[in-house]
C-alpha positions in Angstrom: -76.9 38.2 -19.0 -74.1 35.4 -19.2 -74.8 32.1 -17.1 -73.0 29.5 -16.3 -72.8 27.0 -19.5 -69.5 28.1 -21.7 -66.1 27.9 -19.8 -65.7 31.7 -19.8 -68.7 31.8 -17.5 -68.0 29.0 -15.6 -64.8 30.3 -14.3 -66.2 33.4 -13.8 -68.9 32.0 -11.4 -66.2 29.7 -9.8 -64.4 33.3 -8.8 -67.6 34.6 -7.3 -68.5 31.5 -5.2 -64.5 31.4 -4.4 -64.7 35.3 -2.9 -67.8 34.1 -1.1 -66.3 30.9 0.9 -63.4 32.8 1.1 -65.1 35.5 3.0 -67.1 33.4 5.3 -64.4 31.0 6.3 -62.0 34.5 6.7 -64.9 35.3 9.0 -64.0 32.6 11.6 -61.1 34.2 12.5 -60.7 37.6 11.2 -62.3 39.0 14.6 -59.6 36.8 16.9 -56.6 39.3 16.7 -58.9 42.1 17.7 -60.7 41.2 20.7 -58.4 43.6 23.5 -59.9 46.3 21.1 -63.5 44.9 20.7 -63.4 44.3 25.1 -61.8 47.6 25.8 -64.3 49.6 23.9 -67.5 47.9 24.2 -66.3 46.6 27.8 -67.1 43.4 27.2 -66.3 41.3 30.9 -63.3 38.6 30.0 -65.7 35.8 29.9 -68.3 36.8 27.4 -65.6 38.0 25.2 -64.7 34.9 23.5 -68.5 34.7 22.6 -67.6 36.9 19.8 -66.1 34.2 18.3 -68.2 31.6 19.4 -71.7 33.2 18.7 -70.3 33.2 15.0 -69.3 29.1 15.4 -72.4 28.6 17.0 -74.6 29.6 13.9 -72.2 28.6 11.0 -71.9 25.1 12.6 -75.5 24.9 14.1 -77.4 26.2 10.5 -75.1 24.0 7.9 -77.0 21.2 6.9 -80.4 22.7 7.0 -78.4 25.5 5.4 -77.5 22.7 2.3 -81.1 21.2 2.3 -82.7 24.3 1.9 -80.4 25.5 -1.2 -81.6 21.6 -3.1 -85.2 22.4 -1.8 -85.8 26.4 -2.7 -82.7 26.9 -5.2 -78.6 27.0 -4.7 -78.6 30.4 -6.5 -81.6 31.6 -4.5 -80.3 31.0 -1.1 -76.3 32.1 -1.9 -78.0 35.6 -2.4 -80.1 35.9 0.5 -77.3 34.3 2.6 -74.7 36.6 1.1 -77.1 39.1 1.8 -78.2 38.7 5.4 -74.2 38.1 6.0 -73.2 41.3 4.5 -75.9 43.0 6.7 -75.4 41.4 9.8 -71.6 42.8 9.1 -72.8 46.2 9.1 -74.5 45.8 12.0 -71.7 44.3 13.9 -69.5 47.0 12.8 -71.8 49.8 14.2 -72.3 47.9 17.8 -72.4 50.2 20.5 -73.0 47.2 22.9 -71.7 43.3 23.8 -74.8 42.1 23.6 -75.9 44.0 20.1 -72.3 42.7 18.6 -73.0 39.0 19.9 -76.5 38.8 18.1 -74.6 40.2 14.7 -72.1 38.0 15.0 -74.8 34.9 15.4 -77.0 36.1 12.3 -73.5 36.6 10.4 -73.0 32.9 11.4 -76.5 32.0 10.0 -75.7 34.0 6.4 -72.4 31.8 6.6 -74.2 28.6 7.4 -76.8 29.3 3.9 -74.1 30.6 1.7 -71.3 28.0 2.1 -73.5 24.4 1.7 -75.2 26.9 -1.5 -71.8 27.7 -2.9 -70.2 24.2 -3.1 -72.9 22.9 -4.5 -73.0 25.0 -7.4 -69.8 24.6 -7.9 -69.9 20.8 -7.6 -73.0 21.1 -10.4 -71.6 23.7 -12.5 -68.2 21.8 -13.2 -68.4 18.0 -15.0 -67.2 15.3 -12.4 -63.2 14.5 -13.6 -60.9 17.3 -14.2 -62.9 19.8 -14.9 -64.5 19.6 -11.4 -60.9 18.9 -9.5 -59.6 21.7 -11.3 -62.7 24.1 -9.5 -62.6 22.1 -6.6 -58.5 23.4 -6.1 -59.2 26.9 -7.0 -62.1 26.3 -4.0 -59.8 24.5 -1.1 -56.9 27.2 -2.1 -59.0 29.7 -1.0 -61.6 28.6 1.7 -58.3 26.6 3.1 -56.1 30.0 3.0 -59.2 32.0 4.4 -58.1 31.2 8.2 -54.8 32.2 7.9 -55.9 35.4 6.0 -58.4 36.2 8.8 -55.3 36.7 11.0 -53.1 38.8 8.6 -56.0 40.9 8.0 -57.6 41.2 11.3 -54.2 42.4 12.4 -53.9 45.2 9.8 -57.3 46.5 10.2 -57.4 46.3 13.8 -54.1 48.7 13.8 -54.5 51.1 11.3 -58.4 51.4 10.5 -60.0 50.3 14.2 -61.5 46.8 14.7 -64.8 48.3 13.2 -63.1 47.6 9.7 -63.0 43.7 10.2 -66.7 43.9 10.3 -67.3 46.6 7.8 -64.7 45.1 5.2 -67.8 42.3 4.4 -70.2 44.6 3.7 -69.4 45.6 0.2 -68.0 42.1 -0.9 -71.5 40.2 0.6 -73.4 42.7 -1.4 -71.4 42.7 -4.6 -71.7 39.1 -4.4 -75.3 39.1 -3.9 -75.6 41.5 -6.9 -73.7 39.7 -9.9 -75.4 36.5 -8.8 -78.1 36.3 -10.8 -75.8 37.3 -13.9 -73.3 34.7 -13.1 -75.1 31.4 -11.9 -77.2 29.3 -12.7 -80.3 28.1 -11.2 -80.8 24.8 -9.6 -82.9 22.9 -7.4 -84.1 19.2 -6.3 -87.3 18.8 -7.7 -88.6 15.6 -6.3 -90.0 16.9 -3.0 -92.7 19.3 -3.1 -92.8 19.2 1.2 -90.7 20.1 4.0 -89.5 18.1 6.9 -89.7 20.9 9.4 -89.8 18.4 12.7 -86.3 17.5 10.8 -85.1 20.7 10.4 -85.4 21.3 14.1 -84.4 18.8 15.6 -81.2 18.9 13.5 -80.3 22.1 13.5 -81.2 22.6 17.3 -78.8 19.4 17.7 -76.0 20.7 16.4 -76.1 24.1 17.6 -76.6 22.9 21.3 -73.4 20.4 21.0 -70.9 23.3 19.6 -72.5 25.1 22.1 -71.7 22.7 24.5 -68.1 21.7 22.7 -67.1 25.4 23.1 -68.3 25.9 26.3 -67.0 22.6 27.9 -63.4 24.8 29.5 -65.2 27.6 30.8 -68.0 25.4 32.4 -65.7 22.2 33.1 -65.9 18.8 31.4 -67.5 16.8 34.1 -70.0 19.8 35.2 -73.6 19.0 35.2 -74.1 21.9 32.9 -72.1 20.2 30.5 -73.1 16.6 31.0 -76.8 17.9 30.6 -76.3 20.2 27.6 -74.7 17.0 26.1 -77.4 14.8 26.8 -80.1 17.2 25.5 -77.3 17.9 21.9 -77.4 14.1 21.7 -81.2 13.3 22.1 -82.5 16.2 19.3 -80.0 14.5 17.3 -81.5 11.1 18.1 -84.8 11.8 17.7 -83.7 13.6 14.3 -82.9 9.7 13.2 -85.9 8.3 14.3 -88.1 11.5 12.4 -86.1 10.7 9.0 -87.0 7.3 9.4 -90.5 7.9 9.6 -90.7 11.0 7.0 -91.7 9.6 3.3 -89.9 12.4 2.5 -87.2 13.3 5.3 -85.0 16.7 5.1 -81.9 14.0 4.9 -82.7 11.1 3.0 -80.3 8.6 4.9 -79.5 6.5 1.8 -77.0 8.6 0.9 -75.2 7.3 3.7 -74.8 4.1 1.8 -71.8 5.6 -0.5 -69.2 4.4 1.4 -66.8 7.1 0.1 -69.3 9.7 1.7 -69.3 8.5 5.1 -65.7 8.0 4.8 -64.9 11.2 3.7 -67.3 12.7 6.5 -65.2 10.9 9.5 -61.7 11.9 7.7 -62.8 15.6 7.8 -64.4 15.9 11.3 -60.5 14.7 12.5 -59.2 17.2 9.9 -61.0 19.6 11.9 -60.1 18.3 15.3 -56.3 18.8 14.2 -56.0 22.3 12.1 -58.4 24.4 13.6 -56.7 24.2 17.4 -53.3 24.1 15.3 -54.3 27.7 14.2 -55.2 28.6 17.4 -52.2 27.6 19.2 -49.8 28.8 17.0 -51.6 32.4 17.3 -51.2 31.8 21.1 -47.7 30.5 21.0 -46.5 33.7 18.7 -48.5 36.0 20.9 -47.7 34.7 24.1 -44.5 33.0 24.4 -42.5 34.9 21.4 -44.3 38.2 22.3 -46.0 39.2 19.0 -48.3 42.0 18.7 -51.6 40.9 16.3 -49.4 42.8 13.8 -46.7 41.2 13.4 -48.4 37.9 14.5 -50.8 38.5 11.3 -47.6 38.8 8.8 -46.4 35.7 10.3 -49.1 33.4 9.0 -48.2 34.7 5.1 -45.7 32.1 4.4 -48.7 29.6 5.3 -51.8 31.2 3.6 -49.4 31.7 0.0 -48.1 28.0 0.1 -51.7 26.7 0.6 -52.6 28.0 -2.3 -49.8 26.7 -4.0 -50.5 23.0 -2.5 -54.3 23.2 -3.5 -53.2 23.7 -6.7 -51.1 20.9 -6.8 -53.8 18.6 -4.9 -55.9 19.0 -7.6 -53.8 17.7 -10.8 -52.6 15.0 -8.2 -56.3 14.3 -7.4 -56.6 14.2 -11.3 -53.6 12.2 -12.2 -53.4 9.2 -9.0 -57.1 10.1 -7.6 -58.2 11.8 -4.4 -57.3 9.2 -2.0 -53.8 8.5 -1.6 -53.7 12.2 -2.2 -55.6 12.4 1.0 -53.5 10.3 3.2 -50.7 11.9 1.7 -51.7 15.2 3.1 -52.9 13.9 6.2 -49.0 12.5 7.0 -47.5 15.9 6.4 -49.8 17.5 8.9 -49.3 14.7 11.2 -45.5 15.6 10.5 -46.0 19.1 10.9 -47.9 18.8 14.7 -45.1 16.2 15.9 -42.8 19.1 14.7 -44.9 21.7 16.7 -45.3 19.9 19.8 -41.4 20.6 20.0 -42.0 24.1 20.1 -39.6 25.9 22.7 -40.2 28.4 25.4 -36.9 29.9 24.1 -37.8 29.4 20.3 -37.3 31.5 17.2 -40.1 32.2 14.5 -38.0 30.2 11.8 -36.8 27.4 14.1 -40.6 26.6 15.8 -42.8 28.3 13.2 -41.6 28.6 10.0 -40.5 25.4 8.7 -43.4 23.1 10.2 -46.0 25.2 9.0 -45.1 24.9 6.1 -45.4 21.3 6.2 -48.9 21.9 7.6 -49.8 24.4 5.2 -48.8 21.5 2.5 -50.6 19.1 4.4 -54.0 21.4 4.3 -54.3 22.1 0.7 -53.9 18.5 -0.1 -56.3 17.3 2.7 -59.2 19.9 2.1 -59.2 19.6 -1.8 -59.3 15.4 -2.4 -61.6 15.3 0.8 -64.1 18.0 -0.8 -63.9 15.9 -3.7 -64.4 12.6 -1.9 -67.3 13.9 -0.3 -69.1 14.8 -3.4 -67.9 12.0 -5.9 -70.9 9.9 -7.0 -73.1 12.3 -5.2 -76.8 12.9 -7.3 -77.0 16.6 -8.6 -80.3 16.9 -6.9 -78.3 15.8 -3.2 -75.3 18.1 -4.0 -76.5 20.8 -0.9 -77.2 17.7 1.3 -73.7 16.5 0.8 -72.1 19.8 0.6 -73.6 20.9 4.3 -72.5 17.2 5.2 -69.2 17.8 4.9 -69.1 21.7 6.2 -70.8 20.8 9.0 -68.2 17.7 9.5 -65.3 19.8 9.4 -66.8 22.8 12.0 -68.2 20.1 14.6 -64.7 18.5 14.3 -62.9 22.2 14.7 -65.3 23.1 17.5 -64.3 19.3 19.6 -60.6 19.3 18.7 -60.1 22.8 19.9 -62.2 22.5 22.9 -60.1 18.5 23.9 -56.8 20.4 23.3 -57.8 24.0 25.1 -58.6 21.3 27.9 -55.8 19.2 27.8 -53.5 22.8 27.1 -54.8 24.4 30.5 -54.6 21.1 32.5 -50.8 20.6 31.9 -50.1 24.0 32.2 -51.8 23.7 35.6 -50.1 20.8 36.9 -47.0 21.9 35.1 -43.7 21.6 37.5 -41.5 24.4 35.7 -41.5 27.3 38.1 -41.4 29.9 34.9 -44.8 30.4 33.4 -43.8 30.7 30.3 -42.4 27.4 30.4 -45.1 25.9 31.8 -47.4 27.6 28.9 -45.1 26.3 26.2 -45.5 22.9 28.1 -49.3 22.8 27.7 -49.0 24.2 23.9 -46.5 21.2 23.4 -48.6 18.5 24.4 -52.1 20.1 22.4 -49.9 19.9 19.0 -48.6 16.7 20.0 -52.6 15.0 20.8 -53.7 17.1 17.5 -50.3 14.9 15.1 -52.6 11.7 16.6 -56.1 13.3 15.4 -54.4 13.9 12.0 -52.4 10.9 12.3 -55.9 8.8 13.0 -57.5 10.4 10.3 -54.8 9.2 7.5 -55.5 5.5 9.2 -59.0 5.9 8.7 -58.8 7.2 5.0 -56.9 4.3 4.2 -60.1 2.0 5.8 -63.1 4.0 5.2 -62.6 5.6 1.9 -63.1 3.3 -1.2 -59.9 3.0 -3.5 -62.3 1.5 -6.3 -64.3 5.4 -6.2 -60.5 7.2 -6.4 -59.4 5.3 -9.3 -63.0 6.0 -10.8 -62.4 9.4 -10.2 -58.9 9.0 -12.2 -60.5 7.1 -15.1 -63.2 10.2 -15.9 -60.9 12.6 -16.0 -58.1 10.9 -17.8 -60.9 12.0 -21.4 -60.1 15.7 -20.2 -56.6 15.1 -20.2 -55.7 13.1 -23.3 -55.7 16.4 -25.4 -53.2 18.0 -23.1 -51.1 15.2 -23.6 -51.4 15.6 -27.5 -50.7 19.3 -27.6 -47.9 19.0 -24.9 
């Protein structure tokens, strides 16, 4: 049985966590490109369709951080199996619906797999691999993929949808999860917190019924309107759990979230950065799907192959973040990224009713896809830098959970903002006045982006980047010799 503790086997269990992230962030959007098929054959009515999606959100987002406290508390290795399990299951069983309702409750218990095996994954992977090089070596093989998994979804939902039924996008997990769940216990290693012997399960309610009724409420906020009472009141209730979640840590001896890891200033930073990282890529994704579909007239096809260019070159950048992250430290390499997509979105919100694929699409994408790979590695690493091993599923569910609160708010502001000046749009072609609404989302998501690379410069501590420079720079003197 090999574990983790020569560098053959590390890499080997890097590429297993890697597949893993890779299918659960693929997950998110795989289904997107084949909804007409999933509403036509199941009938789903037009409003509880998107709840495909959704119900997934709901339960990645909602389950993270209890999802990372549990891996410290019962074992990282222990729950990426039964997470990768229950996903691959839940798959299966999504694939076989025969109803909207019996698809809807597979897609939430998929979300719940997602929400154990992602917090599990990175924190293995951030105790696995030595803090430096090493570690920002892993942690760009791990942003190539998870940040290429989006893109992917689409390219591959469109495929399967066409030539194997939407079924396939479902049934395509099933093997992976359960190959993954297999080799596990050859590949990792074990590894647990072992300083609490309790559980905080007033915590772990309060939390995780928090979060899950705000991106419930986040998502929902369009359909049900902003200033409704059922929104106002869902948000009240989101924002009270999650209140009395602070003052239950504050009184537990030994709380599920021990809040003095909020005290590493890089941490927090890094938190904030990536809930605006969020707010900006995930509705970018979503309205350039919308913009080739609608206004170019793509079928999920073609609109799939169009997102290549972006998935390829964010591996590429990821890559790239990671020796920069090495060589000049994670946060100028941050802001760096940040200004590209900020760049990219200003380039977007130009976008023409009238456009072409290489003039509106092509070229700023690839800034953004740049932009990603740069911004999801050194903030990964920021997030965990100076973290304790026995915190590392704490801090990796922190900054999951960051990034799908902040996807889930900036796509539900810019679906709102979208609609509304779309609605109030003067141009007597609706196509115009869609490309008008499409314009101003990418333009309000360049000032989420370009807020974030402002608030990585202020929140983020340079003194912990440099840090981060100086213990790798051991791993990199031999290069140097040899080369």
């Amino acid at each position: 049985m090999a574990h983790a503790d020569t560098q053959r086997s590390k890499w080997l269990a890097l590429a297993l966590l890697a597949t893993a992230q890779f299918v659960v962030v693929l997950d998110a959007s795989i289904v997107n490109v084949a909804l007409p098929s999933i509403g036509r054959d199941l009938h789903f009515s037009q409003d509880n369709l998107s709840w495909v999606v959704n119900a997934y959100t709901l339960f990645f987002g909602g389950f993270l951080l209890l999802g990372g406290r549990l891996a410290d508390r019962i074992g990282r290795r222990q729950m990426f199996i039964a997470g990768m399990a229950l996903f691959a299951l839940a798959s299966l069983a999504g694939g076989l619906a025969q109803t909207e309702l019996w698809l809807i409750i597979a897609r939430s218990v998929q979300g719940l797999g997602a929400a154990l095996v992602s917090p599990a994954a990175l924190s293995i992977v951030t105790t696995t691999f030595t803090e430096g090089a090493e570690r920002n070596k892993a942690l760009g093989v791990w942003g190539a993929v998870a940040g290429s998994g989006g893109a992917a979804g689409v390219l591959l939902g469109g495929v399967l949808t066409k030539y194997a039924g939407w079924e396939w996008v479902l049934f395509v997990n099933t093997p992976i999860g359960l190959a993954a769940a297999f080799v596990a216990p050859r590949l990792l290693l074990e590894s647990r917190d072992h300083r609490s012997k309790t559980f905080d399960i007033g915590g772990a309610l309060s939390v995780t019924a928090g979060l899950a009724l705000l991106v419930y409420t986040l998502v929902n906020a369009n359909s049900a309107g902003w200033g409704s009472a059922e929104t106002m009141v869902l948000g009240a209730v989101a924002l009270a759990l999650l209140a009395a979640f602070v003052v239950i840590e504050r009184r537990n001896a030994q709380p599920l979230v021990p809040f003095s890891i909020f005290r590493l200033q890089t941490l927090r930073g890094s938190n904030i950065v990536a809930l605006l990282i969020g707010m900006s890529l995930f509705s970018m994704f979503f309205f350039i799907s919308l913009y080739l579909q609608q206004i170019l007239h793509y079928d999920a096809l073609k609109a799939g192959f169009a997102y290549l260019p972006l998935a390829l070159l964010i591996i590429v950048s990821a890559g790239i973040a990671s020796q920069m992250v090495t060589r000049i430290g994670f946060k100028p390499t941050l802001i760096t990224g940040l200004l590209f997509i900020t760049v990219a979105l200003l380039w977007f919100s130009r976008v023409s009713a009238g456009g072409s694929f290489v003039g509106d699409v092509l070229f700023p994408s690839m800034l953004a896809a740049i932009g990603l790979g740069f911004a999801f590695v050194s903030v990964t690493i920021g997030a965990v830098a100076g973290t304790s091993e026995q915190d590392a599923g704490l801090a990796s569910g922190l900054i999951n959970t960051s990034q799908q609160v902040g996807g889930a708010l900036g796509l539900a502001i810019l679906a709102a903002v979208a609609n509304a000046v779309t609605d109030n749009s003067s141009a007597a072609n609706g196509l115009v006045a869609l490309n008008d609404g499409f314009r101003t989302a990418f333009l309000v998501g360049a000032a989420f982006a370009l807020t974030g690379a402002v608030l990585a410069a202020l929140l983020i501590d340079g003194r912990d980047s440099r840090a981060a420079v100086e213990a790798a720079a051991p791993d990199e003197a031999p290069q140097a010799v040899a080369a």
